[in-house]
C-alpha positions as CSV (number, residue, x, y, z in Angstrom):
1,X,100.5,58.0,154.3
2,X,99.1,61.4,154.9
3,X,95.0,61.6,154.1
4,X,95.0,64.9,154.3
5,X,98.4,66.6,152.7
6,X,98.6,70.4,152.7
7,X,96.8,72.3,150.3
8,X,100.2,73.9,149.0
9,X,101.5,70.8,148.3
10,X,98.4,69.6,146.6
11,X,98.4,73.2,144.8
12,X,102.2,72.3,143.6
13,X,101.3,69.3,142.0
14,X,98.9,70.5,139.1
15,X,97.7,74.4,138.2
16,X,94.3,72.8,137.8
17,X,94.4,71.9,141.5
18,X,95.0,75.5,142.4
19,X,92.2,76.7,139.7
20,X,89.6,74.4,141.9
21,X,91.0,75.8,145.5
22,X,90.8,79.0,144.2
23,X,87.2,78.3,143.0
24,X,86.5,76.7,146.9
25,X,88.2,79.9,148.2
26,X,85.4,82.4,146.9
27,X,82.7,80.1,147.0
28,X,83.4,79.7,150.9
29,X,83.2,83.7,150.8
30,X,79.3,83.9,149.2
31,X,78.8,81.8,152.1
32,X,79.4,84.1,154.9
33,X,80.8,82.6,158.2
34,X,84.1,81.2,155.8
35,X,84.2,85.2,155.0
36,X,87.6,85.4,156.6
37,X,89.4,82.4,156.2
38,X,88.7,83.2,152.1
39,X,90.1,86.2,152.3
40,X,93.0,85.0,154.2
41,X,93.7,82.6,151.9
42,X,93.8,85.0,149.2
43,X,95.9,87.1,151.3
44,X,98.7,84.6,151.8
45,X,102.2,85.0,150.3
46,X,102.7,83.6,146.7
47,X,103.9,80.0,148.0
48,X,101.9,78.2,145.3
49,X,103.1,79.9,142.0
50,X,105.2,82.4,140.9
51,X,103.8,86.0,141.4
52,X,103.3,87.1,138.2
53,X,101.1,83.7,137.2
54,X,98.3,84.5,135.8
55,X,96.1,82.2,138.6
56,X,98.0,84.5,141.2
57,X,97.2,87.7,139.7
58,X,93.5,86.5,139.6
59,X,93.9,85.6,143.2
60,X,95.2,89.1,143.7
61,X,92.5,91.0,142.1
62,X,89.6,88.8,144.1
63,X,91.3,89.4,147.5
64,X,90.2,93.2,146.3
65,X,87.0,92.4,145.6
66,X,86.3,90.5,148.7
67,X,87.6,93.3,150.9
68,X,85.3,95.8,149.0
69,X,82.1,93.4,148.2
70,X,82.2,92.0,151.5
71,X,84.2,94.0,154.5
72,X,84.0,97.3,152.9
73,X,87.5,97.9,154.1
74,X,87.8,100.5,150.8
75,X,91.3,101.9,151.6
76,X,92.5,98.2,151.7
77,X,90.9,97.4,148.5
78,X,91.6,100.1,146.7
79,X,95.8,99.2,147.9
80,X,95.0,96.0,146.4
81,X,94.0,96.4,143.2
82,X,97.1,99.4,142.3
83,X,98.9,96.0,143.2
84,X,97.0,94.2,141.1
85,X,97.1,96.5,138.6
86,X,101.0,96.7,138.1
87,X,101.2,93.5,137.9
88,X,98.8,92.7,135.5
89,X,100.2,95.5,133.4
90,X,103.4,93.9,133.7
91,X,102.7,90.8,133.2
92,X,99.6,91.1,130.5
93,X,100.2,94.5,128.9
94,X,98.0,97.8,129.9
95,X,95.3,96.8,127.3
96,X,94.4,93.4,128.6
97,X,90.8,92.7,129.3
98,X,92.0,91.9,132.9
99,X,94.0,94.5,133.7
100,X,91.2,97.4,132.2
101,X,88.6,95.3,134.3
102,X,91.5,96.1,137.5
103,X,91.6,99.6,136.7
104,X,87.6,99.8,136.2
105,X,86.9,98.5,139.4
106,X,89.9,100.7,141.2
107,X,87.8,103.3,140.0
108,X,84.6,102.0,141.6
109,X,86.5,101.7,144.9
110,X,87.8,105.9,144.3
111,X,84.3,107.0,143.7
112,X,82.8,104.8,147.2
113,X,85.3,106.8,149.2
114,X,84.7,110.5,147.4
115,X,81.8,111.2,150.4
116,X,85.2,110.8,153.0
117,X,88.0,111.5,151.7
118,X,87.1,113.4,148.1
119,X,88.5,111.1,145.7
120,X,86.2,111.7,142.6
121,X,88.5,113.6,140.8
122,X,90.7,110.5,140.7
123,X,87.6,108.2,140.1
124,X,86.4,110.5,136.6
125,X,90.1,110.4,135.4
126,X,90.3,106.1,135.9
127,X,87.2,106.0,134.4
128,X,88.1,107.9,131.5
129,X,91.0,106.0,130.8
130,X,89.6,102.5,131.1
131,X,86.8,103.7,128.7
132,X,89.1,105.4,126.2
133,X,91.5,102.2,126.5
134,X,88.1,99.6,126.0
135,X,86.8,101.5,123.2
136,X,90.1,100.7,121.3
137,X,90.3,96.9,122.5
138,X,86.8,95.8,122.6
139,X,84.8,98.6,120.8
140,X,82.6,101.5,121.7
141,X,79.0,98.8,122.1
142,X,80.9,95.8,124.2
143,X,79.1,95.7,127.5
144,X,82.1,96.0,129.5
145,X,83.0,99.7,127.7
146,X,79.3,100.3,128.4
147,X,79.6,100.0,131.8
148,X,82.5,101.9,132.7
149,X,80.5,104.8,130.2
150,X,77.6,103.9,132.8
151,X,80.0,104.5,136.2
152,X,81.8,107.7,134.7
153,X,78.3,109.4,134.2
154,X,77.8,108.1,138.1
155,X,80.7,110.0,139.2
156,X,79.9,113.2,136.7
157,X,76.4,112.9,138.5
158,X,77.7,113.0,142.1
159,X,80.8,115.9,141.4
160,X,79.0,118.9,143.4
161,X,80.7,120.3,146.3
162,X,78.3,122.1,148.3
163,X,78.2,125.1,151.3
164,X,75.5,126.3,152.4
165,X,73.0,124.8,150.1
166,X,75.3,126.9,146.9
167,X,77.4,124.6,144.6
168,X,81.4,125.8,145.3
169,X,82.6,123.3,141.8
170,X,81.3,123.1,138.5
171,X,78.4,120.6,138.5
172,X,78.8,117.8,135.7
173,X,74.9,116.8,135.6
174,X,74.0,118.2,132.8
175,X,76.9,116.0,130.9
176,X,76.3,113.0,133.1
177,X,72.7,113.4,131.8
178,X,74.3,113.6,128.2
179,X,76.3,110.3,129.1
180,X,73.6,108.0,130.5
181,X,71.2,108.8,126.9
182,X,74.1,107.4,124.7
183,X,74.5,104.7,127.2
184,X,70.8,103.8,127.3
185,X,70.6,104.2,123.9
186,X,73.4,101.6,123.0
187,X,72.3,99.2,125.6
188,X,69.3,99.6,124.5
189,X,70.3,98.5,120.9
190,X,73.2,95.7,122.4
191,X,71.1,94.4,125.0
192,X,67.1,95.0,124.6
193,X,64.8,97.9,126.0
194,X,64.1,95.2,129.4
195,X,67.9,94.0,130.3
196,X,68.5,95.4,133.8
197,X,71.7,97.0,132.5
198,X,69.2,99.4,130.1
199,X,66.8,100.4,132.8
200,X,69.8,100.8,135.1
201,X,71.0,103.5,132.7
202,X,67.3,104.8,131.6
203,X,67.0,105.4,135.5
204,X,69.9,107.4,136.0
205,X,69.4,109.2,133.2
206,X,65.9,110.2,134.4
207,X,67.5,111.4,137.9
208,X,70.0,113.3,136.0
209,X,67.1,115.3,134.2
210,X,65.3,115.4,137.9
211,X,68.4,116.7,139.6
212,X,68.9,119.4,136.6
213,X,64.9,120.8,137.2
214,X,64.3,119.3,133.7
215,X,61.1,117.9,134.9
216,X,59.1,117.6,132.0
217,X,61.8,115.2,130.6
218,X,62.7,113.8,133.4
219,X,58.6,113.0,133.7
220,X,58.6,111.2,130.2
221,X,61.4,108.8,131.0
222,X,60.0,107.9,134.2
223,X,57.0,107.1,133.0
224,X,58.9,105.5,130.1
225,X,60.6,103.7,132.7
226,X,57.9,102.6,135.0
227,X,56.0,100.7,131.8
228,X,59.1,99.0,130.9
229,X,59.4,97.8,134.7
230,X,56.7,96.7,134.9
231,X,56.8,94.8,131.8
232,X,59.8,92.9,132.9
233,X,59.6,93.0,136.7
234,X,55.7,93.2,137.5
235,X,54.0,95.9,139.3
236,X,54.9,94.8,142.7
237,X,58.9,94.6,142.0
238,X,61.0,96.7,144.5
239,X,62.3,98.9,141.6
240,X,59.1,99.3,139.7
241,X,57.7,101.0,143.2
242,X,60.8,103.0,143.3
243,X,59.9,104.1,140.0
244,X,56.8,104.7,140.6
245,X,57.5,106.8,143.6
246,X,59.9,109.2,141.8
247,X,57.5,109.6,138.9
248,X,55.3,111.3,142.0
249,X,58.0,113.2,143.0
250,X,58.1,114.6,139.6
251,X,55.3,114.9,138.9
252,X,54.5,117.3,142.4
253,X,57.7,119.2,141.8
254,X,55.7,120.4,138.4
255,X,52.6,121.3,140.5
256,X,50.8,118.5,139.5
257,X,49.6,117.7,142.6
258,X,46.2,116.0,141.8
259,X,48.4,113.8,139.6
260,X,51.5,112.9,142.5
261,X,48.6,112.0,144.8
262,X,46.8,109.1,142.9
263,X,50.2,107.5,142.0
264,X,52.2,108.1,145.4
265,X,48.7,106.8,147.1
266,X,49.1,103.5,144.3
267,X,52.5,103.2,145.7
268,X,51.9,103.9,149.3
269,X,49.2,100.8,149.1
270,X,52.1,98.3,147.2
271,X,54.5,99.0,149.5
272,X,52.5,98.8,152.7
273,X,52.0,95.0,151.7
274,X,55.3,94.6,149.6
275,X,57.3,95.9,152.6
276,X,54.9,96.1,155.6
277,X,53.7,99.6,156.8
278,X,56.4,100.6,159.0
279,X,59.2,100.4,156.4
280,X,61.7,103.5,154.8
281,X,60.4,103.3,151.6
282,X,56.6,102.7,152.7
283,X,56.9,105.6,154.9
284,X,58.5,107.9,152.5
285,X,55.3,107.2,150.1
286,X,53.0,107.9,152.7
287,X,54.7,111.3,153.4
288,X,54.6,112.1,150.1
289,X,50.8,111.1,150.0
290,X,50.8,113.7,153.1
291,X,52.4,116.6,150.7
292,X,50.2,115.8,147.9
293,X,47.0,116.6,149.8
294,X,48.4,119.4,151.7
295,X,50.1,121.4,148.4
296,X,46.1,120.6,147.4
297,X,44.7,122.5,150.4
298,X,43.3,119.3,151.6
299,X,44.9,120.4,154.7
300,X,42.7,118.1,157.5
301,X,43.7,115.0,155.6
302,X,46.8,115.9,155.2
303,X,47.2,116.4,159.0
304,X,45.9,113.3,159.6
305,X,48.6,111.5,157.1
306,X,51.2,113.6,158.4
307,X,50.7,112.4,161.8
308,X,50.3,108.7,161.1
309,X,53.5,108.9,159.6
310,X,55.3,110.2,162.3
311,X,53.7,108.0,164.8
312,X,55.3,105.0,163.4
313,X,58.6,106.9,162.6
314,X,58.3,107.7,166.1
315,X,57.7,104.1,167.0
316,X,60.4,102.1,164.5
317,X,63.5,104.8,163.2
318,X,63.0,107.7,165.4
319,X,63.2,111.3,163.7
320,X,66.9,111.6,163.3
321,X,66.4,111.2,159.5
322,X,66.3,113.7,156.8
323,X,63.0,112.8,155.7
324,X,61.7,112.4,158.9
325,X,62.3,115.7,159.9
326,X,61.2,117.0,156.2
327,X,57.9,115.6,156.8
328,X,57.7,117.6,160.8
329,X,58.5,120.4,159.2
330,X,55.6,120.3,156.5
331,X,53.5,119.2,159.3
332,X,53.7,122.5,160.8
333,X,53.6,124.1,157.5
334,X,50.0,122.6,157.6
335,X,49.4,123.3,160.8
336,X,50.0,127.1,160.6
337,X,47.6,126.8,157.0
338,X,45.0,125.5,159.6
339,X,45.8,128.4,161.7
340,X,46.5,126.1,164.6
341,X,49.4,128.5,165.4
342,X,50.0,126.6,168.9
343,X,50.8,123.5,167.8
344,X,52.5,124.4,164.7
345,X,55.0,126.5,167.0
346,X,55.6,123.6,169.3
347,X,56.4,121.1,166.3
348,X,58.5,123.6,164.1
349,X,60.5,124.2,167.5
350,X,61.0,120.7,167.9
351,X,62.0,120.4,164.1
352,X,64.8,122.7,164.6
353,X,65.9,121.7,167.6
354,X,66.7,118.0,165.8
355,X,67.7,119.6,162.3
356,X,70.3,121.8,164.0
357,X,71.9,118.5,165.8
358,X,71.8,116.5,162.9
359,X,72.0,118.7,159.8
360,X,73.9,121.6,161.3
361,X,72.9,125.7,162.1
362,X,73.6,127.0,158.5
363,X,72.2,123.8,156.5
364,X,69.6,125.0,153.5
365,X,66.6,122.8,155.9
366,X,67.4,124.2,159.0
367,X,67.4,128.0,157.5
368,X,64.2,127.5,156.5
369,X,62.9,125.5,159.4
370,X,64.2,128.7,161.4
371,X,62.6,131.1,159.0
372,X,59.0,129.0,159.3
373,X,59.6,129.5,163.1
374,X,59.7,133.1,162.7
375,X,56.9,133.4,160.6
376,X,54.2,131.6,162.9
377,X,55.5,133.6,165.5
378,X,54.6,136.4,163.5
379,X,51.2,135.1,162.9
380,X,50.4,133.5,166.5
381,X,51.5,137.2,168.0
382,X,49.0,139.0,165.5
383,X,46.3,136.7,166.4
384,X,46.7,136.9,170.0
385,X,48.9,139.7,170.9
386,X,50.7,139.9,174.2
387,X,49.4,141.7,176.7
């Protein structure tokens, strides 16, 4: 006798057998090297049971999510759950729970691809209609219709086509911003002020009011924001810093410079042991640090910070980043301040050089990395003029 029969024959015997394989199946894909033969198991032909059992259509929908979660093959997953969709819709009816949670994640896998292939348009429509569709079957405070309200003011917040720095489509922020206060509001009242769902949305919402220069709003929910973090995550939690850090940014984009040093100097300190000095993030708070003191006409420190930074971006990442090359060009900014015309010349050329390869000639930053050029020029040729 056989010890070992084939799993479709074991999978024929009981639908509980194939509920447990199917169980083995994704567990084997949370554990990495198994990655594939889980998702070539899901990807096998319908051998077990007929194609429009539920277990199958289950099996249908996960082989999506594994080729989105964990290969990132996007087109493939989004092929795979229109599949899944029709069938579940066939089999279940459009306003099944399952076939609406289909249809919401299709949408996720749209709005991944809108940077490549512009697919946001179809993304905001799916979204409406799952939401529309779960406010009638489950009700307008369910979670579920919550979170596809959450991903359609996602999309709304991202819809800006841009050229040359000047927005060529209607923006949606200012309704995405509209979208994530109801949706914090409800979670709020569903799920408590701390659930990670309601400072997901309280988040957003703050960006939203950042993005839309509403920065004295935008300040109050951050800070809103940061307490509740902290409350539920502790002060050293990666999103509490994160927090923290774009409170600063607020704060200096209001001229409240004093104010964006002491907290992106607090956050520069918890990230340097959080995350160790030479990380993105710890950097990012140390340039920051750099613009605080230089906007303050602290300009000596503010050297100094400036170029620490960019020794260790130098050292780890290299300057190919936008930040990176954001915080060279304020260097030089500070440089000419100094009246160090010289080397301020020598670091804005540099600037360019890189923002032109990586950003392109006409980009917003390399415009005005060009125009700073000019400018010290101007300045190094009245203080020493050619012979």
């Amino acid at each position: 006798m056989n010890a070992n029969p084939p799993v479709s024959s074991i999978a024929k015997a009981s639908g509980r057998n194939l509920v447990i394989i199917m169980v083995i199946a994704v567990s084997c894909v949370s554990c990495g090297p198994h990655q594939k033969q889980a998702a070539t198991r899901f990807a096998q032909p319908d051998e077990i049971l007929n194609p429009k059992h539920p277990d199958t259509l289950t099996r249908r929908h996960n082989q999506a999510n594994v080729l989105y979660y964990k290969k990132a093959e996007y087109a493939e997953a989004e092929a795979e759950f229109r599949a899944a969709i029709k069938l579940r819709e066939a089999v279940l009816g459009p306003q099944h729970p399952d076939t609406l949670q289909s249809r919401h994640d299709l949408a996720r896998t749209l709005n991944i691809q809108d940077h490549l292939q512009g697919k946001s348009a179809e993304a905001e429509a799916e979204y409406r209609a799952v939401l529309k569709l779960r406010e009638e079957v489950l009700g307008s405070r369910h979670p579920d219709t919550l979170q596809s309200r959450h991903n359609l003011a996602e999309v709304l917040n991202t819809y800006c086509w841009r050229f040359r720095g000047e927005c060529v489509q209607a923006c949606k922020h200012a309704e995405a911003a509209t979208e994530f206060g109801v949706v914090a509001k409800l979670r709020e009242e569903v799920l408590g002020a701390k659930h990670p769902d309601t400072l997901a949305s309280r988040e957003r919402l703050a960006y939203a009011l950042r993005i839309l220069k509403k920065y004295d709003e935008s300040e109050a929910e951050y800070r809103v924001l940061c307490k509740l973090r902290e409350e539920a995550l502790g002060d050293r939690h990666l999103d509490t810093l994160n927090d923290r850090h774009s409170l600063a940014l607020v704060l200096a984009r209001q001229g409240k410079h004093a104010e964006a040093e002491t907290e992106y100097r607090a956050v520069w300190k918890l990230r340097k042991e959080v995350r160790g000095v030479s990380s993105v993030q710890t950097l990012l708070s140390h340039c920051g640090l750099a613009d605080a003191l230089s906007a303050q006409g602290k300009l000596t420190e503010a050297e100094a910070e400036y170029r620490a930074v960019l020794e260790l971006q130098k050292k780890f990442w290299g300057f190919k980043f936008s930040y990176a090359l954001s915080c060279r060009h304020n260097l030089a900014v500070t440089l000419k301040a100094l009246g160090k015309y010289a080397e301020a010349e020598a670091e804005c050329r540099e600037t360019l050089k890189l923002r032109e390869e990586v950003l392109g000639k006409d980009h917003p930053d390399t415009l005005n990395t060009r125009e700073l050029l000019r400018s010290i020029e101007e300045k190094k040729n009245e203080t020493n003029p050619p012979p």
